[in-house]
C-alpha positions in Angstrom: -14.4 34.3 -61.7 -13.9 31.7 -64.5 -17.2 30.1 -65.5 -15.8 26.4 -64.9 -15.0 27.8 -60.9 -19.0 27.0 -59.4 -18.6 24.8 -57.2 -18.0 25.8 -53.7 -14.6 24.3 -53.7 -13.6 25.5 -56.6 -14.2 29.2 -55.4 -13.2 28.6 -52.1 -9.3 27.3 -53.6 -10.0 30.1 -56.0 -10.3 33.3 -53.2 -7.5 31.3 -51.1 -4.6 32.6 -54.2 -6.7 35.6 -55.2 -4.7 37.7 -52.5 -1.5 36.3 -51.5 -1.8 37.0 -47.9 -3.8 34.7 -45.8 -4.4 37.7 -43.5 -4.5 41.2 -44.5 -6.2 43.5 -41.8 -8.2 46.3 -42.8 -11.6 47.6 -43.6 -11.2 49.4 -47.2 -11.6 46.4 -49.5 -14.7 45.0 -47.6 -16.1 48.4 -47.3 -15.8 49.2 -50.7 -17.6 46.2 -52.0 -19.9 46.3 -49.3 -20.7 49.7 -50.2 -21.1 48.4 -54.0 -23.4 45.7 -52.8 -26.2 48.0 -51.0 -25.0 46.2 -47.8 -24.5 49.5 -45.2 -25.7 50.4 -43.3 -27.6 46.9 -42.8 -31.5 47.0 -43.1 -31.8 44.6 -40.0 -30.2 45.0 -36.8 -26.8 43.9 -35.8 -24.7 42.3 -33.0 -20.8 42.4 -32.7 -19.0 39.9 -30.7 -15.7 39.7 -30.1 -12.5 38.9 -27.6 -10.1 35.8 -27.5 -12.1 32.6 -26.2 -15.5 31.9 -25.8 -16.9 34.4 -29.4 -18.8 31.3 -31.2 -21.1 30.0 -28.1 -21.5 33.6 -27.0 -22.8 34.6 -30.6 -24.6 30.9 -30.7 -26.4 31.9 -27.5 -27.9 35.1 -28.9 -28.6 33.8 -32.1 -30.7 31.0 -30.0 -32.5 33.4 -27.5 -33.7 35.6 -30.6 -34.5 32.9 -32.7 -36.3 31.2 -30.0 -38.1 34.4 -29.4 -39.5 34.8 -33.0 -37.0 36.5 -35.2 -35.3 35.7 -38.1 -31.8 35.1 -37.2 -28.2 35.4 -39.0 -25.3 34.1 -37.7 -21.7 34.5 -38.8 -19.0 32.7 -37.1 -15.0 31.6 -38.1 -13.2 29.2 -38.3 -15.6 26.4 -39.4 -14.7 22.7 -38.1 -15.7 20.3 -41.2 -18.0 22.5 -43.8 -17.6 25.7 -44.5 -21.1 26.0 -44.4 -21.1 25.9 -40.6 -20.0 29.8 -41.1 -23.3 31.1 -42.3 -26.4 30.5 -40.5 -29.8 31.9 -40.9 -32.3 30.3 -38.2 -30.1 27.8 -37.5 -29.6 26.1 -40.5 -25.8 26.0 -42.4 -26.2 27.9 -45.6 -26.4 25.7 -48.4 -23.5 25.6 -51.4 -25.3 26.7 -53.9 -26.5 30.0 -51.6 -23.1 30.7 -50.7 -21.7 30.2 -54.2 -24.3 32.9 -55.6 -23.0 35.5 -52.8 -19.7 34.5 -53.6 -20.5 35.4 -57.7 -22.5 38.5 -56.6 -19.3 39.5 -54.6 -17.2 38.7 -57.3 -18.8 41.0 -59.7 -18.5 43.5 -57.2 -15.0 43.8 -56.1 -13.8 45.1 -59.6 -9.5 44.4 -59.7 -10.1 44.5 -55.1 -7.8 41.2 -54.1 -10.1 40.1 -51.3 -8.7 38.0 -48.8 -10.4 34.4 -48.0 -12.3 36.0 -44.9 -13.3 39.5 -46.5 -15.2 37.0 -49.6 -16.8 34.9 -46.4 -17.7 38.0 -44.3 -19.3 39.7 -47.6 -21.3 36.7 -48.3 -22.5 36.4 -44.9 -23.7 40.1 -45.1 -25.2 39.4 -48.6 -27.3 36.6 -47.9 -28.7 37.7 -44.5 -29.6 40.8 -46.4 -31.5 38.1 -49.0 -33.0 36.7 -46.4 -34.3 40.1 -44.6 -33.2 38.4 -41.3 -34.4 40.7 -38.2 -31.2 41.1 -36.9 -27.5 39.4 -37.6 -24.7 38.1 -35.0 -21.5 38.5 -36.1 -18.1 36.9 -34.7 -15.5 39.2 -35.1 -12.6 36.9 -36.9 -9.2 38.3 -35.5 -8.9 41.6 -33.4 -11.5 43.8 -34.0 -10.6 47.5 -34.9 -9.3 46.0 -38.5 -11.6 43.2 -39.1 -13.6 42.7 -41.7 -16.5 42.4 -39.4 -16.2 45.6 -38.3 -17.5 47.3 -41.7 -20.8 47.0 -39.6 -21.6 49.9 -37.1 -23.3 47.5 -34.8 -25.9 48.2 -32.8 -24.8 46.7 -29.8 -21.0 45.4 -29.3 -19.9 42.6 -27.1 -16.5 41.2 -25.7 -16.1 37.9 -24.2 -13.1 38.4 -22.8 -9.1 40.1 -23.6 -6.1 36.9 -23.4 -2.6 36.7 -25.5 -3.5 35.6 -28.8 -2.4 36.7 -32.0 0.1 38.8 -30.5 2.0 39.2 -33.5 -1.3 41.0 -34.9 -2.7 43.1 -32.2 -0.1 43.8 -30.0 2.3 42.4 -26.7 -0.5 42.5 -23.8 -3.6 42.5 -22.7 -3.6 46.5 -23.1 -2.9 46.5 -26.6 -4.8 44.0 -27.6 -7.9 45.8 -25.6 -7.1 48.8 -27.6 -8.0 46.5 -30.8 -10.9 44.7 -29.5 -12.5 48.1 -28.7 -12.9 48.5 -32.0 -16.1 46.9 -32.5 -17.7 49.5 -29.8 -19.2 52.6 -31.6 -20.6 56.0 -30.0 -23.6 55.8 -27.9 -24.4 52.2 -29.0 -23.4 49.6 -26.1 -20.7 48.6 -25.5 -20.6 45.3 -23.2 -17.8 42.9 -21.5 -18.3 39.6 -20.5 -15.3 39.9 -18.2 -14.9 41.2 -14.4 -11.2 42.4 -14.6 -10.6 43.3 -18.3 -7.6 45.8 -19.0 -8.2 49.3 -18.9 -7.9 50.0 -22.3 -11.1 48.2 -23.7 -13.1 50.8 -21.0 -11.3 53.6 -21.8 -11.9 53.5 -25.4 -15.4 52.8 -24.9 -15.4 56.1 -22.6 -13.3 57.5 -25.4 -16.4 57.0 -28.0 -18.9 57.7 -25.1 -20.2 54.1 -25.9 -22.7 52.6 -23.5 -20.2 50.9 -21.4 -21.5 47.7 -19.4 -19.3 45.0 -17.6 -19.8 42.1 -15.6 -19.3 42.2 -11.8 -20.1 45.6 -11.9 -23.6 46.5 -14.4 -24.4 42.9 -14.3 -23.8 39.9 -11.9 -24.0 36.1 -12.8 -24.0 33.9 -9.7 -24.4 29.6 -9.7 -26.4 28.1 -7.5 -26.5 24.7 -8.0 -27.6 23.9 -11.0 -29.2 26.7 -11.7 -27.5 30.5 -12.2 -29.1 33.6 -11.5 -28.5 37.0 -13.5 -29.2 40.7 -12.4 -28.6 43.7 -13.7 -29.6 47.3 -12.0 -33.9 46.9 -13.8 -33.4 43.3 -14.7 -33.2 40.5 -13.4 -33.7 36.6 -14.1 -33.2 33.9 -11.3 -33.0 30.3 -11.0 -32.2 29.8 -15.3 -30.8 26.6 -16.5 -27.3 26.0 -17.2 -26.0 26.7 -20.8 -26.2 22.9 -22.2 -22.5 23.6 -23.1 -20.1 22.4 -20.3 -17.7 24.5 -18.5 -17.7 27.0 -15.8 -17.0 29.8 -18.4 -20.2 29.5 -20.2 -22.1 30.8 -17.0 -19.8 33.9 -18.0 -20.4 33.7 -21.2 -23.9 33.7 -21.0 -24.2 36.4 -18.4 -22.8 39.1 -21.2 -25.1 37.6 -24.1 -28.2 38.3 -21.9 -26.4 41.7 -20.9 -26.3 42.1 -24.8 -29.9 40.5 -25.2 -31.4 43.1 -22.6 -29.3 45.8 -24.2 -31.4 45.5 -27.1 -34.5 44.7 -26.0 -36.6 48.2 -26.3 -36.1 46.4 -30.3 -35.8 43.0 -29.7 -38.1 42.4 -26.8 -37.2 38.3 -25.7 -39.4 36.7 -23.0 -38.1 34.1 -20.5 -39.3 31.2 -22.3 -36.8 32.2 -25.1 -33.9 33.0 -22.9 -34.5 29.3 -21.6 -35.2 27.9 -25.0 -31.7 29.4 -25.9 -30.1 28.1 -22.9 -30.8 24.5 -23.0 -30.7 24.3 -27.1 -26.6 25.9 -26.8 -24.7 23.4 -29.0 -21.3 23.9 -30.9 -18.9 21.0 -32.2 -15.8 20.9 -30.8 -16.7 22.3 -27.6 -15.5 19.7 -24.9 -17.6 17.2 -27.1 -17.7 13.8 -26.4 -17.4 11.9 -29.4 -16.6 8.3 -30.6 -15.1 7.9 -27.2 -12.9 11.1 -27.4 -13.3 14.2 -25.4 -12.3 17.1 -28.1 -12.3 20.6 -27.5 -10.9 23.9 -30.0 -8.7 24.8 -27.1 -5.7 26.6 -28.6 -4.2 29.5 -26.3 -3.5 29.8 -22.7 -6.5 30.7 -21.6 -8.8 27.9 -23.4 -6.5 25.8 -22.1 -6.5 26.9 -18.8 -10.5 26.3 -19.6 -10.0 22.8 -20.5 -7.8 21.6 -17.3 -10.2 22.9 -15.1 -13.1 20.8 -17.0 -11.0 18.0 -17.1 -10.3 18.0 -13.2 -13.9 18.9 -12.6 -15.3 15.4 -14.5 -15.0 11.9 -12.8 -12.6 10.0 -14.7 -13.4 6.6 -12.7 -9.6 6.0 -11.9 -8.0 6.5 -15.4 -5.2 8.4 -17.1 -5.6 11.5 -19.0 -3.9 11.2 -22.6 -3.7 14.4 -24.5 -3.4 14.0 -28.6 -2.4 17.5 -29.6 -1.5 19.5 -32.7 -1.1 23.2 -32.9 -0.1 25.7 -35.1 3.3 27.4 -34.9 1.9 30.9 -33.8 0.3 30.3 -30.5 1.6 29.8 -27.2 2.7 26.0 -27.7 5.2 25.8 -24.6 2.5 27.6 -22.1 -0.1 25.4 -23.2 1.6 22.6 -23.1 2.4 23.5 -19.7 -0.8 24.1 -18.7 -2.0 21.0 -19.9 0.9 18.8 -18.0 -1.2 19.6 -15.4 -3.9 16.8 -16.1 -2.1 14.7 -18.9 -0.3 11.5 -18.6 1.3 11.4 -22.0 1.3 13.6 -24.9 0.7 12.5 -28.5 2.1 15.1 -30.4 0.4 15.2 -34.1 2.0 17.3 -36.9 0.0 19.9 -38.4 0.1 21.0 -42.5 2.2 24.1 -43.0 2.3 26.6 -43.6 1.3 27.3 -40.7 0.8 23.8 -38.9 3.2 23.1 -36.3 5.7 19.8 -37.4 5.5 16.9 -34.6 8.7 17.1 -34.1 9.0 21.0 -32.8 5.7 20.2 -30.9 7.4 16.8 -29.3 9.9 18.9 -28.2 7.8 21.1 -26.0 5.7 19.0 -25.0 8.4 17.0 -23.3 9.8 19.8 -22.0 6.6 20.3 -19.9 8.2 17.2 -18.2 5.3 14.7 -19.6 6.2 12.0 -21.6 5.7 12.3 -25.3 5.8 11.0 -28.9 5.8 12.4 -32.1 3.3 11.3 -34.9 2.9 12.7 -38.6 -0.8 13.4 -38.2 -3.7 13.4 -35.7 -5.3 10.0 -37.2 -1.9 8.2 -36.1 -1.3 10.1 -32.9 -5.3 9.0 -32.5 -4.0 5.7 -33.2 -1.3 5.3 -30.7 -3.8 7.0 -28.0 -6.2 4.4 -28.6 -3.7 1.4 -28.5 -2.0 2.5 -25.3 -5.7 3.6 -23.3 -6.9 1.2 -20.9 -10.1 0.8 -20.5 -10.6 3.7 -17.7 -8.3 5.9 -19.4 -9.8 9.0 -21.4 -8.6 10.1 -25.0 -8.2 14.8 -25.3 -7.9 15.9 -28.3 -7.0 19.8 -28.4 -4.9 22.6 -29.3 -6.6 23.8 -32.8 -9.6 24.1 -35.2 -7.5 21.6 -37.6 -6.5 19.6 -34.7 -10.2 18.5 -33.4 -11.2 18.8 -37.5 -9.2 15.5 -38.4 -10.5 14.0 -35.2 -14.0 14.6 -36.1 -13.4 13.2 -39.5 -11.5 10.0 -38.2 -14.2 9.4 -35.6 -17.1 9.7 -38.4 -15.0 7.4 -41.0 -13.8 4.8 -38.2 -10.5 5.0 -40.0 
């Protein structure tokens, strides 16, 4: 790394052309380094999550409840929204630049001729500094998959999976089966093994039995129920009744919840937590872009079928006093675009279709053409501050303003919203 590269910036633009692929699966490179860093095995201990939807409030969650209950927390989580900061976490505060640049120059000195990818330098540094830090124990989100992640360097001691829908499919495989096979991954022998969801495909249990991981899922070793507003959780030694709601809205964070205190109990011969933490945890769960409310915008990450599926249902749940529903969406070229569209034609009025920046962003007009085909009516706009624009000058004063279908997508409208442009 040249010495005039120290800023954060300037390294993160840096590792972006180090390796030429913006995704390169596999653990050798990270390992390797890793391995040159004094990082393995970890000296704290470590929780994997991982699955399609739902990985950041999940690992949020745990971080809270342990962090709450008097340990010195790491968390790792990917993408970030508007700093990259937002990716490394130690008691709930963003790593700093200057933190993050010294792991990056620590890493650097490391990896010898290795091209690390962008994520494997990210990862590292998370590893690094909660190592500095002599955190208790570290969360990590699992960025893509599982099996080949760079997360996965880490022989957790306790695994979780949210849940198993058609993402990446290019990646990990054509159905739920396959992709279970990669998820999996993060489970290791004897250690356990959790899932967050009642019918997951056979495949994520049978390579847990495969390992002879400590296989646990919901509906079956654990039970979340609502009652009001209050949920109860049991498992066959444990239970907890009448908790709050997780502060974050949506029917799925009950589910969400229920496997992070199935991974919270799983651990807690180690990491004993109390009931005042498990609350604390509860009503302190907060992550941007999370059907936030915002400058009078409702935005939400939602960016396969199944968060949108998610979305609709949150959106029908909520009064909307009489108004319309218009949907400001952008979306990159490899997700489902058509079948969320179509999923979200369910609830929307009109679609304002915003172009994303390649390579991988999704041009308005590919996007206008699916969304129309979903049989709503739709126009095409360059970017998401003038299909904000257009959302705002047709709303009436009942109407409410979406804005979904990516990371990048909600990104730009959390910037416009803060800048009033």
């Amino acid at each position: 790394m040249s010495a005039v590269r120290r800023s954060l910036s300037d390294w993160l633009e840096w590792q972006e052309r180090l390796n030429p692929r913006a995704i390169e699966l596999g653990l050798d490179r990270s390992r390797t380094v890793a391995d040159r860093l004094g990082l393995l095995p970890p000296a704290c201990m470590s929780a994997t999550i991982g699955g399609t939807n739902g990985k950041g409030s999940s690992a949020t969650l745990a971080a809270g409840i342990w962090q709450a209950a008097g340990y010195k927390v790491g968390r790792y989580l990917s993408p970030h929204l508007l700093r990259y900061n937002e990716r490394i976490a130690i008691d709930g505060v963003d790593a700093s630049d200057e933190a993050i640049c010294a792991a990056f120059a620590a890493i650097d000195a490391a990896r010898g001729d290795l091209p690390l990818t962008y994520f494997e330098f990210g990862t590292l540094a998370a590893l690094w500094l909660f190592r500095e830090a002599r955190v208790d124990v570290q969360v990590l989100e699992v960025g893509l998959g599982g099996r080949l992640d760079a997360v996965n360097i880490v022989d957790a001691d306790a695994a979780l999976v949210t849940n198993i829908g058609l993402d990446h499919t290019d990646w990990l495989g054509p159905d739920r089966e396959a992709i279970g096979v990669e998820k999996a991954g993060i489970f290791r022998p004897g250690r356990p093994a959790i899932c967050a969801e009642i019918s997951p495909p056979a495949s994520l249990r049978q390579q847990a039995s495969r390992i002879a991981a400590r296989w646990q899922q919901a509906g079956a070793d654990f039970v979340a129920r609502r009652d009001g507003d209050r949920w109860h959780w049991r498992a066959s030694d444990v239970r907890h009744a009448a908790l709050p709601l997780p502060a974050l809205p949506g029917a799925m964070q009950i589910d969400n919840a229920a496997g992070v205190l199935a991974l919270v109990t799983a651990l807690a011969d180690r990491l004993p937590v109390d009931r005042a933490a498990i609350e604390a945890g509860l009503r302190g769960l907060s992550l941007p872009g999370r059907y936030q409310r915002v400058a009078g915008l409702i935005v939400d990450v939602a960016h396969n079928l199944e968060s949108a599926a998610v979305l609709v249902e949150q959106l029908r749940a909520d009064d909307n006093g009489g108004g319309v529903t218009r949907v400001v969406l952008g979306m990159l070229s490899d997700k489902p675009v058509a079948a969320v569209c179509a999923r979200l034609a369910g609830v929307a009025s009109r679609f304002y279709c915003a172009g994303l920046p390649p390579p991988r962003g999704l041009p308005a007009e590919r996007l206008l053409e699916m969304a129309a085909a979903s049989g709503v009516p739709a126009s095409g706009h360059d970017n998401v501050a003038l299909a904000l624009a257009a959302a705002r000058a047709d709303a009436g004063p009942k109407d409410r303003i979406v804005v979904c279908g990516s990371f990048l997508t909600v990104a730009a409208a959390l910037e416009e919203a803060r800048w009033g442009s």
